[in-house]
C-alpha positions in Angstrom: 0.0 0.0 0.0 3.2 2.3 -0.2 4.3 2.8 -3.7 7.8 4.0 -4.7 7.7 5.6 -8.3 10.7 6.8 -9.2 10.6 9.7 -12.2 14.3 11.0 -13.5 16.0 12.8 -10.4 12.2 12.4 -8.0 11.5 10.2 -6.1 7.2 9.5 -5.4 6.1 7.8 -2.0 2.9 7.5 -2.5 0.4 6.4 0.3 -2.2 4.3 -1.5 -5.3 2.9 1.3 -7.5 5.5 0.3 -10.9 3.2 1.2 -9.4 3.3 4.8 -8.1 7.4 4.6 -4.6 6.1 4.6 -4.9 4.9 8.1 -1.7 3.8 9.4 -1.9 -0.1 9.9 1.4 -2.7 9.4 1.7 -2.3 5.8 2.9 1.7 6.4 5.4 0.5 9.5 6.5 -2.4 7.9 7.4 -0.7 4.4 8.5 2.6 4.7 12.2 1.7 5.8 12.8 -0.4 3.0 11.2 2.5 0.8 13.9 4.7 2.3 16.6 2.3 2.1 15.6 2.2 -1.8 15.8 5.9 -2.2 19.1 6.2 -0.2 20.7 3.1 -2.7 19.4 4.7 -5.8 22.0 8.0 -6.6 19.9 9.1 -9.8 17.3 10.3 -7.0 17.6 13.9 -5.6 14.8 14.8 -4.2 11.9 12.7 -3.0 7.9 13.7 -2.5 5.5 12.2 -0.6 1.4 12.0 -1.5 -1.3 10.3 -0.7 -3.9 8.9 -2.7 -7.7 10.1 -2.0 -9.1 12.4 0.0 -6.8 12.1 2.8 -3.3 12.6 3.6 -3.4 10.1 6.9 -6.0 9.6 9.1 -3.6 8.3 11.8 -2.5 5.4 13.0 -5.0 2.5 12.1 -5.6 1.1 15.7 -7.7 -2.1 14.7 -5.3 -3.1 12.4 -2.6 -2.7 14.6 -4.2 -4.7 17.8 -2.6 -7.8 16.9 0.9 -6.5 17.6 -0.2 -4.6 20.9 1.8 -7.1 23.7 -0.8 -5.7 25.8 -2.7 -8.6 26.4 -0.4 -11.2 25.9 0.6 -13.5 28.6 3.9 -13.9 30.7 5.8 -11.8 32.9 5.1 -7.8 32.6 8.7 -6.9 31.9 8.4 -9.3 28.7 5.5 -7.3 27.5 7.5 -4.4 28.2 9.9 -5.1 25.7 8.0 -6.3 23.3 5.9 -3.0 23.1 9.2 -1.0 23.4 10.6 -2.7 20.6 7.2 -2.3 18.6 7.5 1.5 19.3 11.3 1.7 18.3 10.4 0.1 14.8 7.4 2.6 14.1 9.7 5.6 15.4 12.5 4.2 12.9 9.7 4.3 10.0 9.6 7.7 10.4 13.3 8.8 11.5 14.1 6.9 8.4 11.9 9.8 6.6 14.0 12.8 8.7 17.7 11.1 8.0 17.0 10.1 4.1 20.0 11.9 2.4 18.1 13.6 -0.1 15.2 16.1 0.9 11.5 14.7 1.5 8.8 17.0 0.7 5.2 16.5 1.7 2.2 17.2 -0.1 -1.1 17.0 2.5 -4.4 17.3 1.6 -7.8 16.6 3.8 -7.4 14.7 7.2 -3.4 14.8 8.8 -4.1 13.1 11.7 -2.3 11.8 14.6 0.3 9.7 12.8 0.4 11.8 9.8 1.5 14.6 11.7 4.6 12.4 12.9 5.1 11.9 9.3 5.3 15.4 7.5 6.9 16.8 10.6 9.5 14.2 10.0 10.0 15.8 5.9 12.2 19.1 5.4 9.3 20.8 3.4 5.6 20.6 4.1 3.1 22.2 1.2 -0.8 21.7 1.9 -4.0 22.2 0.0 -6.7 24.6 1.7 -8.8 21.9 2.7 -5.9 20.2 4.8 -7.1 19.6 8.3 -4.7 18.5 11.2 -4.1 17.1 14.5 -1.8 15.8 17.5 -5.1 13.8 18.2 -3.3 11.3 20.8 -4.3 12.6 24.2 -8.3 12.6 23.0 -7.2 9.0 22.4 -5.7 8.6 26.3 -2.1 8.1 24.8 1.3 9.5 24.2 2.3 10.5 20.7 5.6 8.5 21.0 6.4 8.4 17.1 8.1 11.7 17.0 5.5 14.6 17.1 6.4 15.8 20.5 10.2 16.3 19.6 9.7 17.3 15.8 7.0 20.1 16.3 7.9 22.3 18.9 11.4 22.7 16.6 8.8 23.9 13.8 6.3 25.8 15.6 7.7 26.6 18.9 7.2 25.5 22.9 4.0 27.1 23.7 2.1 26.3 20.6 3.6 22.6 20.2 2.4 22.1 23.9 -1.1 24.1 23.2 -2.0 21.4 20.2 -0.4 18.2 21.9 -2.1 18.8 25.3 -5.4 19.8 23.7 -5.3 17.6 21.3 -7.7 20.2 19.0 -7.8 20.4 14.9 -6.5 23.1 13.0 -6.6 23.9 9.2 -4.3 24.5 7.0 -4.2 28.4 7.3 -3.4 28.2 11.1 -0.7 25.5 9.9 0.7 28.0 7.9 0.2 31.3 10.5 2.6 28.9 13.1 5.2 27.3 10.6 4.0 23.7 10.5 3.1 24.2 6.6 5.6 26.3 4.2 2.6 27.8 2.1 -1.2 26.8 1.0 -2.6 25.9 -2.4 -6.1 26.3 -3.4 -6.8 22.5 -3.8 -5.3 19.5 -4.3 -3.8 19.7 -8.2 -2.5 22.5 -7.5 -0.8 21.5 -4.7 0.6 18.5 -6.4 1.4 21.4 -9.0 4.0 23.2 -6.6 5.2 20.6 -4.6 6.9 19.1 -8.4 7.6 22.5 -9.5 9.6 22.8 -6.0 11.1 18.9 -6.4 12.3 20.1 -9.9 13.9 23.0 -8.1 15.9 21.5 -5.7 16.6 18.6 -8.4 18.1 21.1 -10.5 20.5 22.0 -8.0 24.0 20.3 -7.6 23.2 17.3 -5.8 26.4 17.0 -3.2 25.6 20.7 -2.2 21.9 20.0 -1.4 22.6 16.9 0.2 25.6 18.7 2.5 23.2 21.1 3.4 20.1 19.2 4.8 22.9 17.5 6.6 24.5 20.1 7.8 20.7 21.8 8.9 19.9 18.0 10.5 23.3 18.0 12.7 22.2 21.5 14.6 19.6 20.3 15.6 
């Protein structure tokens, strides 16, 4: 349900569950490394875009699928359950780290419902473009959790303490103009072509560019931080 298509210098991962709003169950966790590990073996590529198919960027993490792998009910000692979840979290965190330390720039183009998960995701990419019907949220306290998958150390780098805190402990949707107003979202397009629109006429940018030189500098930008 990922799809890499890779076009000249770009690189397209594409989230494709659009019956379920591209809900985040194992197919997401358990493919987007080797995705990245792909793009990262594959010098031709300079630039890589993420999209979804539908109406939705992500609705979040897709809890029913993912109740199988929840230790929580499994038997044996506690600290064996433990680990087992802690491991489970480490490989969902690395799906999305993976997106963050990819040598080549990620941009993300979000339309409709960036939920929860999704929100981990595109804080995770070095350029974030949305449509005006984009609608997000650090949902995870409604849901009597911790957002654990990178939200709460990504965000408050792109929006700042107080307002980081104000979403995560609220939990509360915002659109896309407030996503823009606080520095979550780089700029807004009117709908979702032409926001697929800009986000390649921005991939073909940076593409253009020499390709050690853009790849130094994201480095250099991930290592003060």
């Amino acid at each position: 349900m990922l799809e890499l298509v890779i076009e000249g210098h770009i690189a397209h991962v594409v989230l494709n569950h659009p019956k379920k709003r591209n809900a985040m169950g194992p197919w997401f966790w358990d493919e987007m490394p080797g995705i990245f590990d792909a793009i990262n073996a594959n010098l031709d590529v300079r630039v890589a875009l993420i999209r979804a198919e539908g109406s939705a960027f992500s609705a979040g993490l897709d809890l029913v699928a993912m109740m199988p792998r929840l230790p929580m009910g499994a038997s044996g000692p506690d600290n064996l359950r433990q680990a087992k979840l802690h491991r489970l979290i480490r490989d969902m965190q690395w799906a999305v780290t993976c997106v963050e330390r990819c040598r080549v720039p990620v941009i993300a183009a979000i339309q409709g419902f960036c939920i929860g998960g999704g929100v981990d995701l595109i804080t995770a990419c070095d350029i974030r473009l949305a449509s005006s019907d984009a609608l997000f949220s650090v949902r995870e306290v409604k849901m009597a959790i911790v957002a654990d998958i990178g939200s709460l150390q990504r965000l408050p780098r792109l929006v700042g303490q107080g307002i980081a805190r104000e979403l995560a402990l609220t939990g509360r949707d915002f659109d896309a103009a407030y996503a823009t107003e606080v520095g979550l979202v780089n700029r807004v397009l009117p709908d979702h072509e032409s926001l697929l629109v800009e986000a390649m006429s921005v991939a073909r940018e940076i593409a253009g560019n020499a390709p050690s030189a853009v790849q130094g500098t994201k480095s250099v930008l991930n290592q003060a931080i």
